[in-house]
TIBAMAR-348450 format. One record per residue (C-alpha): x, y, z negated. Coordinates in steps of 0.001 Angstrom, whole numbers, plus 500000, padded with zeros to 6 digits. Each point is the difference from the previous one (the first is absolute). Example, Ala and Ser with C-alpha at 12.3 -4.5 7.8 and 13.67 -1.06 7.14 Angstrom:
BEGIN
<east = 512300	north = 495500	up = 492200> .
<east = 501370	north = 503440	up = 500660> .
END
This chain:
BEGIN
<east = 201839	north = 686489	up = 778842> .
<east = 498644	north = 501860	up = 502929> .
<east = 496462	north = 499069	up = 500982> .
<east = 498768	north = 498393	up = 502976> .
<east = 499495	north = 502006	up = 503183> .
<east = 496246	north = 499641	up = 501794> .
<east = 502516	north = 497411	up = 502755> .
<east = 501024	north = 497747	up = 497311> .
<east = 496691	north = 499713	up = 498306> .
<east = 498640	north = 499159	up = 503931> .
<east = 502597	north = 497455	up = 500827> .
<east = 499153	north = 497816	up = 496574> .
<east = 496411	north = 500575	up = 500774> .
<east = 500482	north = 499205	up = 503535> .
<east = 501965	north = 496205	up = 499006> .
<east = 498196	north = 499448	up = 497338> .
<east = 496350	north = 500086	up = 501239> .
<east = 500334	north = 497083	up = 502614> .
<east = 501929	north = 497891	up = 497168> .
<east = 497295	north = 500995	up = 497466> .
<east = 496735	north = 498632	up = 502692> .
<east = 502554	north = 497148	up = 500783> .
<east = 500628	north = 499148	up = 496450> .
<east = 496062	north = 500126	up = 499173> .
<east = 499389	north = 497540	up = 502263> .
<east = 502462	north = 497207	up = 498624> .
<east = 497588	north = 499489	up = 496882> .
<east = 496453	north = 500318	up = 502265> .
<east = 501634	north = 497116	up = 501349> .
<east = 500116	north = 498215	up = 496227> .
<east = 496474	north = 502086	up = 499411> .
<east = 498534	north = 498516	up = 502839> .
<east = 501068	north = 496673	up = 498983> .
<east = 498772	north = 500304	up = 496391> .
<east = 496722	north = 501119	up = 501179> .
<east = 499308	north = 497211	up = 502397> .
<east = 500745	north = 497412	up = 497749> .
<east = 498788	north = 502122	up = 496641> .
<east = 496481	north = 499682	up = 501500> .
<east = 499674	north = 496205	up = 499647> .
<east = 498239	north = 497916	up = 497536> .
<east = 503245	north = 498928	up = 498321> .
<east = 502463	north = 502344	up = 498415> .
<east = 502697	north = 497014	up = 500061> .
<east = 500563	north = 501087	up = 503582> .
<east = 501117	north = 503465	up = 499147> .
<east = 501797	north = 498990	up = 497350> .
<east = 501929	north = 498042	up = 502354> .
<east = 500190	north = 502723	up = 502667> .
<east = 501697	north = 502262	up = 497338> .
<east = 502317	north = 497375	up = 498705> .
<east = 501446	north = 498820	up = 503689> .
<east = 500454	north = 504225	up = 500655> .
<east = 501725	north = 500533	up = 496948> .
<east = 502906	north = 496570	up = 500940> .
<east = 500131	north = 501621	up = 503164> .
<east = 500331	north = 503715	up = 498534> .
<east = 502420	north = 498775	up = 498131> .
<east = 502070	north = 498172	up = 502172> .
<east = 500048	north = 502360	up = 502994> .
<east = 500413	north = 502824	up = 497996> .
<east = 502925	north = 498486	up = 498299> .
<east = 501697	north = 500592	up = 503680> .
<east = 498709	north = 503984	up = 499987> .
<east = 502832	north = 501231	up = 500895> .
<east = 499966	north = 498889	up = 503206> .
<east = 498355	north = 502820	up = 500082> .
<east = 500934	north = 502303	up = 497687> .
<east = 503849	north = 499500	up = 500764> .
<east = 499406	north = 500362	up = 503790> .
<east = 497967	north = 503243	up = 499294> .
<east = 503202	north = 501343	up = 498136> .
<east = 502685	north = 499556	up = 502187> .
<east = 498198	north = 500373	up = 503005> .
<east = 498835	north = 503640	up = 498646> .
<east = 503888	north = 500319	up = 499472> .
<east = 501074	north = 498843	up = 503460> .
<east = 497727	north = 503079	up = 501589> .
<east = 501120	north = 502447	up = 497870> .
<east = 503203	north = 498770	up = 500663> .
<east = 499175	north = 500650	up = 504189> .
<east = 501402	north = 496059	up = 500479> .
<east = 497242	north = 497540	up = 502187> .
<east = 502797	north = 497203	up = 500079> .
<east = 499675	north = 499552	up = 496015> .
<east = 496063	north = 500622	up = 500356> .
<east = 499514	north = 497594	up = 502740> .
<east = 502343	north = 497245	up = 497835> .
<east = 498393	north = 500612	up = 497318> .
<east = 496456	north = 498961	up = 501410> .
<east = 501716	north = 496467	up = 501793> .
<east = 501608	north = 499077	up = 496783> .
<east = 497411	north = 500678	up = 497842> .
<east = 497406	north = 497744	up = 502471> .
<east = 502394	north = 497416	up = 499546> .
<east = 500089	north = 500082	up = 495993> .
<east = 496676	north = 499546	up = 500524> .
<east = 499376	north = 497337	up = 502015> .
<east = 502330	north = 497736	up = 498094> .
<east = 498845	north = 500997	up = 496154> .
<east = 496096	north = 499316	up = 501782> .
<east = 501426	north = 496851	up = 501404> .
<east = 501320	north = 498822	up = 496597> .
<east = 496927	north = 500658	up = 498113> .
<east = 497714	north = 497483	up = 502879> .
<east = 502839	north = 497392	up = 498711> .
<east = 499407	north = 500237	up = 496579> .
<east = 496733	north = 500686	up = 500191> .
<east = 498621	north = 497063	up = 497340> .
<east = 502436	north = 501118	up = 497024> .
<east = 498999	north = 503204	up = 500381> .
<east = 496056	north = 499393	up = 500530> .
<east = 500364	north = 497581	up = 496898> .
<east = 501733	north = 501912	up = 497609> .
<east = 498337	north = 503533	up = 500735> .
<east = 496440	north = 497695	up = 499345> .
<east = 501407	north = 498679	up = 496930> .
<east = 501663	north = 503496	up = 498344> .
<east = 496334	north = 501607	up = 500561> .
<east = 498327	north = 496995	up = 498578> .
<east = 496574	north = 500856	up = 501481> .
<east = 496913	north = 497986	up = 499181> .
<east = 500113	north = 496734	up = 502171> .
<east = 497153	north = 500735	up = 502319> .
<east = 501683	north = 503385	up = 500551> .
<east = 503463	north = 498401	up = 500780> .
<east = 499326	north = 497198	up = 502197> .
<east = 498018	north = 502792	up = 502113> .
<east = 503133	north = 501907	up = 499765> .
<east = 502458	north = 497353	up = 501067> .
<east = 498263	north = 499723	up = 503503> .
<east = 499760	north = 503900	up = 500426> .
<east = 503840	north = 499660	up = 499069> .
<east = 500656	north = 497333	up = 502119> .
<east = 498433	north = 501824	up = 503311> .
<east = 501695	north = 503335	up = 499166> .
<east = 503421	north = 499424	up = 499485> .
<east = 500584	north = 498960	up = 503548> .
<east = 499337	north = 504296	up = 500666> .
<east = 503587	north = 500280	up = 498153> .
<east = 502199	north = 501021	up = 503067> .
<east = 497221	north = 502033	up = 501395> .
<east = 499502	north = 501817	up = 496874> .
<east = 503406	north = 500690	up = 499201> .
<east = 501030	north = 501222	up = 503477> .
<east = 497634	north = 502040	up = 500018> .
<east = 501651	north = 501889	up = 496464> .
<east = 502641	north = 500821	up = 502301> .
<east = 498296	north = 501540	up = 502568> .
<east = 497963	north = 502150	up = 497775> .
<east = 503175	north = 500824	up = 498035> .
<east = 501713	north = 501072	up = 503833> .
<east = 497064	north = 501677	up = 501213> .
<east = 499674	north = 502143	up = 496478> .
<east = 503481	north = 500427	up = 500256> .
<east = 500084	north = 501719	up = 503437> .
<east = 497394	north = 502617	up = 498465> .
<east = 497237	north = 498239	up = 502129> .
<east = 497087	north = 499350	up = 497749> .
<east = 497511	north = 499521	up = 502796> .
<east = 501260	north = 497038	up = 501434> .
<east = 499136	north = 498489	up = 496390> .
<east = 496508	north = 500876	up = 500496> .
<east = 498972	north = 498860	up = 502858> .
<east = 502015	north = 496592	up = 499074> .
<east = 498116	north = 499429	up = 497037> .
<east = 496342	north = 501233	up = 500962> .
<east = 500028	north = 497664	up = 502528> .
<east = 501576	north = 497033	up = 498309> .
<east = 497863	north = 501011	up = 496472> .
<east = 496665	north = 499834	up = 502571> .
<east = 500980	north = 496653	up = 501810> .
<east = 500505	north = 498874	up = 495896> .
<east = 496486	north = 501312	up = 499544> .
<east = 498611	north = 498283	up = 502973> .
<east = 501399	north = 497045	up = 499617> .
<east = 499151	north = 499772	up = 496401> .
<east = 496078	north = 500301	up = 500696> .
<east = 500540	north = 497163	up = 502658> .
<east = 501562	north = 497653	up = 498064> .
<east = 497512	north = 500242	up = 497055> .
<east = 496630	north = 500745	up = 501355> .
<east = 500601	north = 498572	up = 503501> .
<east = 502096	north = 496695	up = 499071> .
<east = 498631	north = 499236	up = 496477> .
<east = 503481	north = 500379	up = 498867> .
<east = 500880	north = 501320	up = 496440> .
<east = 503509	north = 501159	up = 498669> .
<east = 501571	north = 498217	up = 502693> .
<east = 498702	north = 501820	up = 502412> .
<east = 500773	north = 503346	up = 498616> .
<east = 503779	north = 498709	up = 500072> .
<east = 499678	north = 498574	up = 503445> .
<east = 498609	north = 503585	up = 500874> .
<east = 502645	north = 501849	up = 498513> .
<east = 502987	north = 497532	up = 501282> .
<east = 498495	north = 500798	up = 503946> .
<east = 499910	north = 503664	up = 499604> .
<east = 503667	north = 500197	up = 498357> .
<east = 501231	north = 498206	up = 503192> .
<east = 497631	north = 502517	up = 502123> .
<east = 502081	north = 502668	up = 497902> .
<east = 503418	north = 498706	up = 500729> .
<east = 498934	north = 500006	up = 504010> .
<east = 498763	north = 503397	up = 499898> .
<east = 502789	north = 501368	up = 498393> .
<east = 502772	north = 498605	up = 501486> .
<east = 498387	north = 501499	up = 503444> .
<east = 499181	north = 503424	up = 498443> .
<east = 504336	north = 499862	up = 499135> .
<east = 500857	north = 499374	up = 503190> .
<east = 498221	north = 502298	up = 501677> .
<east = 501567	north = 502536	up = 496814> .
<east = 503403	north = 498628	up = 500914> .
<east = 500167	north = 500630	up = 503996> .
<east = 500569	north = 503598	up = 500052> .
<east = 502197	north = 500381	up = 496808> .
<east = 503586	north = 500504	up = 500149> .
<east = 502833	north = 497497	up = 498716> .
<east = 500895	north = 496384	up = 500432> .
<east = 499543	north = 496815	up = 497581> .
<east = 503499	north = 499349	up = 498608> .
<east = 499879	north = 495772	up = 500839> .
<east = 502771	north = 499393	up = 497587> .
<east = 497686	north = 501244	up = 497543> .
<east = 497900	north = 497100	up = 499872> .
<east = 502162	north = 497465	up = 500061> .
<east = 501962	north = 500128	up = 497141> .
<east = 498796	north = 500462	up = 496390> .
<east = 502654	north = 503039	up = 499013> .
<east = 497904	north = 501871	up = 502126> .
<east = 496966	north = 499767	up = 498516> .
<east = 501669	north = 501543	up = 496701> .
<east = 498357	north = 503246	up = 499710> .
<east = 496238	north = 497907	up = 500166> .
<east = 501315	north = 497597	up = 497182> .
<east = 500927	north = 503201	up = 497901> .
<east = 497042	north = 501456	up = 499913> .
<east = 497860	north = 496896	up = 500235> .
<east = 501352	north = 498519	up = 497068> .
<east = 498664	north = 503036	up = 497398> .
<east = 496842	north = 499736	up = 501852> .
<east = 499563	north = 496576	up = 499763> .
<east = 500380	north = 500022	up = 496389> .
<east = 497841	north = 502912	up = 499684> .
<east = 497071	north = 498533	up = 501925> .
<east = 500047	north = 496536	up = 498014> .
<east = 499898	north = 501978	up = 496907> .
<east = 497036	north = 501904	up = 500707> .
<east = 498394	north = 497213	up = 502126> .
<east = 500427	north = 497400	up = 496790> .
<east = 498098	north = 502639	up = 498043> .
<east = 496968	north = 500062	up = 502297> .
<east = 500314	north = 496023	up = 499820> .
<east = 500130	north = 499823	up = 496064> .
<east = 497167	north = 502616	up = 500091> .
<east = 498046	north = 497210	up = 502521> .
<east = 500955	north = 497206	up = 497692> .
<east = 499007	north = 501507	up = 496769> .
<east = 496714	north = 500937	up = 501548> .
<east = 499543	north = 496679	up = 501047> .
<east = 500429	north = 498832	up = 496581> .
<east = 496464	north = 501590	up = 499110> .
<east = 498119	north = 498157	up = 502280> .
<east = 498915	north = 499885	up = 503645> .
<east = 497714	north = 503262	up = 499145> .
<east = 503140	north = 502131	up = 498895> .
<east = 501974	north = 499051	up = 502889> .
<east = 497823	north = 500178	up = 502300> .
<east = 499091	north = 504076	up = 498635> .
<east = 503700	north = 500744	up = 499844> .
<east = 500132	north = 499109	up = 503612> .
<east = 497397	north = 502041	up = 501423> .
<east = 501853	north = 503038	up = 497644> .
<east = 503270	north = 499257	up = 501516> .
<east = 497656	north = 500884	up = 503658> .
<east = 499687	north = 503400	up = 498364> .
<east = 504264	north = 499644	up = 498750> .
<east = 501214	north = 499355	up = 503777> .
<east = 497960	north = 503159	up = 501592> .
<east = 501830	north = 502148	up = 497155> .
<east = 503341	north = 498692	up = 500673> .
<east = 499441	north = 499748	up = 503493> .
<east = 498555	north = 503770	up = 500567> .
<east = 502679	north = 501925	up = 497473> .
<east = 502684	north = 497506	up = 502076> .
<east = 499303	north = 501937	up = 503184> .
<east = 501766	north = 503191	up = 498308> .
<east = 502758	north = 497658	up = 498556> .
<east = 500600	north = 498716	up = 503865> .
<east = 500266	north = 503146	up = 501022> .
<east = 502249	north = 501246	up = 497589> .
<east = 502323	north = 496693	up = 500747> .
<east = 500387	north = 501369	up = 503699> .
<east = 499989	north = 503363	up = 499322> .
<east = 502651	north = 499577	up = 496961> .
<east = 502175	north = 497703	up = 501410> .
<east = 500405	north = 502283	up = 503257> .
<east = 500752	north = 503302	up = 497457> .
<east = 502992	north = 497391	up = 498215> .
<east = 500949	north = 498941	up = 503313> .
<east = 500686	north = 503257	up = 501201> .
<east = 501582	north = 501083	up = 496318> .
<east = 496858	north = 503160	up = 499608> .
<east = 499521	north = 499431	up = 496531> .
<east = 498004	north = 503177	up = 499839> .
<east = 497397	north = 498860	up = 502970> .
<east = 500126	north = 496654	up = 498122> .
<east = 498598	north = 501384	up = 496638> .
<east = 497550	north = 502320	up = 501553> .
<east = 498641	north = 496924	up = 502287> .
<east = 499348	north = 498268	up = 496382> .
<east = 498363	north = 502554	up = 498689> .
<east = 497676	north = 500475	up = 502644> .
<east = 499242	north = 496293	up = 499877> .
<east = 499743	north = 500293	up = 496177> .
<east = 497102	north = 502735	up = 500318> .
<east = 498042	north = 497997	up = 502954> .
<east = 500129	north = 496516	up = 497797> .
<east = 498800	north = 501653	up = 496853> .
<east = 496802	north = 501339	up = 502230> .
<east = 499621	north = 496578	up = 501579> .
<east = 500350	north = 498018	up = 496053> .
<east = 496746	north = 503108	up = 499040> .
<east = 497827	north = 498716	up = 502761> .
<east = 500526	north = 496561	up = 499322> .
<east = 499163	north = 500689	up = 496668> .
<east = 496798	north = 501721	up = 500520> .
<east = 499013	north = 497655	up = 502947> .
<east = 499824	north = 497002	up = 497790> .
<east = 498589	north = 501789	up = 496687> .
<east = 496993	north = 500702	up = 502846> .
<east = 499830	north = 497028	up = 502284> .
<east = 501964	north = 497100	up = 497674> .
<east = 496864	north = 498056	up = 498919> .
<east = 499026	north = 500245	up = 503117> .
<east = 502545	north = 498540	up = 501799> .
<east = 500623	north = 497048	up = 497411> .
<east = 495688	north = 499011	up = 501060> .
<east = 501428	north = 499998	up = 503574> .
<east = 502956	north = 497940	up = 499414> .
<east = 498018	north = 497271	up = 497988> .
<east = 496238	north = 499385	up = 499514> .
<east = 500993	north = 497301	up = 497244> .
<east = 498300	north = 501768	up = 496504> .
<east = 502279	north = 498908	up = 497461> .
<east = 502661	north = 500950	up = 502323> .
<east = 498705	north = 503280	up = 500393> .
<east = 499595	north = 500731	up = 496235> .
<east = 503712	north = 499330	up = 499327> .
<east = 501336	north = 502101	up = 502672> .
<east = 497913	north = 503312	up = 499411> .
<east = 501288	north = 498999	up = 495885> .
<east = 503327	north = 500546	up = 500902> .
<east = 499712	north = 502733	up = 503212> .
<east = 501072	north = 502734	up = 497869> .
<east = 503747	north = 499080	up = 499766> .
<east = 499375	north = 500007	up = 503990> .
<east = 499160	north = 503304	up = 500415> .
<east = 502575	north = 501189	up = 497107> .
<east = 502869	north = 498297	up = 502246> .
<east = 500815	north = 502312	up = 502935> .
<east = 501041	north = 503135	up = 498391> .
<east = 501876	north = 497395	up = 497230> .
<east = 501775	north = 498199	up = 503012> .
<east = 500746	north = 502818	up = 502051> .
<east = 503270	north = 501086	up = 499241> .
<east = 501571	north = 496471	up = 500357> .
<east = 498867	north = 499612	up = 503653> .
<east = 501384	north = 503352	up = 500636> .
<east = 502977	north = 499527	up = 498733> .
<east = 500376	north = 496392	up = 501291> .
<east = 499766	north = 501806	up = 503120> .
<east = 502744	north = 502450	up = 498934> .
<east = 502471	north = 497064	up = 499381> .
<east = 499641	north = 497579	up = 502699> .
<east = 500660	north = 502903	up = 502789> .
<east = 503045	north = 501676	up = 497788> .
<east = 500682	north = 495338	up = 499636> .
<east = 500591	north = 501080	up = 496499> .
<east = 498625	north = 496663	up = 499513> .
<east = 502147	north = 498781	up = 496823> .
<east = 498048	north = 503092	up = 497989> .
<east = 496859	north = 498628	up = 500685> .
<east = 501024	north = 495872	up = 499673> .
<east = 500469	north = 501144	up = 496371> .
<east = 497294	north = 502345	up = 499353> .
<east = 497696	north = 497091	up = 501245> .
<east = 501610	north = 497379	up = 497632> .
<east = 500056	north = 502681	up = 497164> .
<east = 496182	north = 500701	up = 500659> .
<east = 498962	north = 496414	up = 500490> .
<east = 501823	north = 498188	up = 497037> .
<east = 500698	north = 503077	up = 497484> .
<east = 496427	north = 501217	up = 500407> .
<east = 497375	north = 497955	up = 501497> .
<east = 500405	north = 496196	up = 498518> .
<east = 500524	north = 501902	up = 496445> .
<east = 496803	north = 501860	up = 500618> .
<east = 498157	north = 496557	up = 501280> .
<east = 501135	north = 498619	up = 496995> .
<east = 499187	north = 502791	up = 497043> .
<east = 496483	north = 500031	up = 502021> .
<east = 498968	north = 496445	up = 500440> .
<east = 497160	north = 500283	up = 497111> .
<east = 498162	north = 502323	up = 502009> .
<east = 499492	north = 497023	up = 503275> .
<east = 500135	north = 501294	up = 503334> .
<east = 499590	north = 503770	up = 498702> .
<east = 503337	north = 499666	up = 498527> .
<east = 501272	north = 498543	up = 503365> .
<east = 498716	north = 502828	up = 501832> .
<east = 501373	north = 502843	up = 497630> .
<east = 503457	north = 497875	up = 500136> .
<east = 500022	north = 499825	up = 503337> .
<east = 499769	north = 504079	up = 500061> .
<east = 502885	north = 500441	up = 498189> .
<east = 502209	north = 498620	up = 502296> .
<east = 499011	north = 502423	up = 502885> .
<east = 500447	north = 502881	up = 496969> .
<east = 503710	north = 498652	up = 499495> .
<east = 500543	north = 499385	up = 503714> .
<east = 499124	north = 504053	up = 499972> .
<east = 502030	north = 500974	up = 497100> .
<east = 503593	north = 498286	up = 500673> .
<east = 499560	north = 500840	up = 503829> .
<east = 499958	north = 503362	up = 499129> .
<east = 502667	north = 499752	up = 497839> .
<east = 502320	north = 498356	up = 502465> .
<east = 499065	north = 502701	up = 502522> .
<east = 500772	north = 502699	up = 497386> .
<east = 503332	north = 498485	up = 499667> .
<east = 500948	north = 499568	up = 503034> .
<east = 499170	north = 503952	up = 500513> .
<east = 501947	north = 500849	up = 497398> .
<east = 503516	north = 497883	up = 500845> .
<east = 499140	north = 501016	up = 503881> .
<east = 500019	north = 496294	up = 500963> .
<east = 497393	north = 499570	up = 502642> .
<east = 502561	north = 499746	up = 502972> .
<east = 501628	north = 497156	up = 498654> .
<east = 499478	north = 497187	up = 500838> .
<east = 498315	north = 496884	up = 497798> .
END
């Protein structure tokens, strides 16, 4: 394998920095929250907080690929050199959107009832968490729509965009959020309230930013596209692997929620302000793995399988410096940060108990956002549907379950190994795929 030239190791540095600021600022967003409400008298109310993110987490993320699948064969589309398919490609996937948010506002009381029941909360806890619930879900078309800009805008190698959409829809959040508590008197409801304007404030900022990306681009939206359902084919391919793939991993952040919440309102409401210091990982080392979705899928678009495997090995070298500072940010500032996020003692003392898995986690977890990366822009998305499924159910409930004596230290160390077997069979598929020279076919 040839190395990267100084070019290639500038253009993933170039799209992943915006995505990597951008990324950062989705979980200041849930920071911000947690701190507000972590600083009153009760803990109930953060409790609640963490619960009503992780039902929404859960069920927005289940519709990721929105996203992801838009990043893919968007990327493709460019490399390709065809604006009808990329400007088709953003209608249809608006319109996904809008109906699957539409559907959840419908069914919103099944879903608020049985995600409250599954998690099983304390009841002061849950009947906080049912009104957060019952505020945010109406955010479900803006939220989703705006997955498929993000995926378009990635897709089209333009990483600033992304940004400045999310700084200033993560500091209306912010603002908003500090209103609604200090100013109104409100509690978890507010916080949802807060976040439910700013998504919508999102969704209007965005759609203007497209157009004005749209105007001067070449091409023409193919009508006939949207109309019937055949066309929307190559989205339902790819969607369907990812779909599967994000409930997997998204039902193991809820069972890791749910067993927490088992231990008491303390335990949960620790494991939440941890998962603070989870989202910033995931969402810095995701800024390479965006970047190597654009930049891959245009390389397999345009058949340079060469330029495609020196593009992931720059990306490889740039996440694994990104997963060391992480590592050595928290090991210096983690206690810290947990007596910013909550002045509640006892909450406190379980957090900085269990930090160290925190600051073990990025260079455990980041291989599998690289290569995450690696398959959604190649939409070798079946590979990594199964290597999720393997690493959730093969690896992680086992572990849970072999390491239950040891409480939530067990859960912690359990919850590890799935991000080690996310790493292990990723590789693996990539290796394969090498070998049988199978990355220009198709899923």
């Amino acid at each position: 394998m040839q190395y990267p030239t100084k070019r290639e190791h500038k253009e993933v540095w170039g799209l992943a920095w915006p995505m990597i600021l951008s990324n950062i600022t989705v979980p200041l967003v849930g920071l911000v929250d947690t701190a507000v409400i972590g600083h009153l008298p009760e803990s109930h109310h953060l409790g609640a907080v963490a619960v009503g993110s992780m039902i929404f987490s859960i069920l927005y993320w289940a519709f990721g690929f929105l996203r992801m699948g838009t990043t893919g064969l968007t990327a493709q589309a460019i490399g390709a050199d065809n604006p009808d398919s990329n400007r088709t490609l953003l209608a249809q996937s608006l319109i996904m959107a809008t109906v699957i948010g539409l559907c959840i506002i419908v069914l919103q009381a099944p879903i608020i009832s049985f995600a409250l029941h599954w998690i099983a909360a304390e009841p002061i806890v849950t009947d906080s968490a049912r009104q957060y619930a019952e505020i945010r879900i109406y955010g479900a078309p803006a939220v989703l729509c705006n997955f498929a800009l993000l995926g378009w805008f990635v897709g089209n190698q333009n990483t600033r965009i992304p940004l400045l959409l999310l700084t200033v829809t993560n500091l209306l959040n912010m603002l908003m959020d500090i209103i609604a508590v200090y100013g109104l008197g409100m509690f978890s409801d507010g916080v949802a309230l807060a976040t439910v304007i700013a998504e919508y404030g999102s969704l209007l900022l965005g759609l203007w930013l497209c157009r004005r990306m749209l105007a001067p681009m070449g091409g023409q939206l193919l009508h006939d596209s949207l109309y019937h359902i055949r066309h929307y084919a190559a989205l339902f391919h790819v969607n369907r692997y990812l779909f599967v793939r994000t409930l997997a991993i998204l039902f193991s952040l809820a069972f890791f929620t749910a067993q927490g919440a088992r231990q008491g309102t303390d335990i949960l409401s620790a494991n939440a302000v941890l998962l603070n210091f989870l989202l910033l990982i995931s969402n810095g080392l995701d800024g390479f793995a965006h970047a190597t979705e654009a930049l891959a899928g245009k390389r397999i678009g345009r058949r340079d399988l060469s330029g495609f495997y020196r593009t992931t090995l720059a990306a490889a070298l740039w996440s694994l410096i990104t997963a060391l500072l992480f590592t050595a940010f928290f090991w210096g500032a983690g206690t810290w940060i947990v007596s910013l996020l909550t002045s509640i003692e006892s909450v406190q003392a379980e957090a900085n108990t269990y930090l160290p898995w925190l600051i073990a986690l990025p260079l455990i977890a980041v291989s599998s956002y690289l290569l995450d990366g690696i398959f959604i822009g190649t939409t070798q998305v079946r590979a990594m549907q199964n290597t999720m499924l393997f690493s959730v159910f093969c690896v992680f409930l086992p572990m849970w379950w072999l390491l239950q004596p040891y409480g939530n230290h067990g859960l912690w160390m359990a919850f590890l190994t799935l991000f080690i077997a996310r790493g292990f069979s990723g590789f693996w598929v990539f290796w394969q795929l090498t070998r049988q020279n199978r990355w220009l076919l198709k899923v």
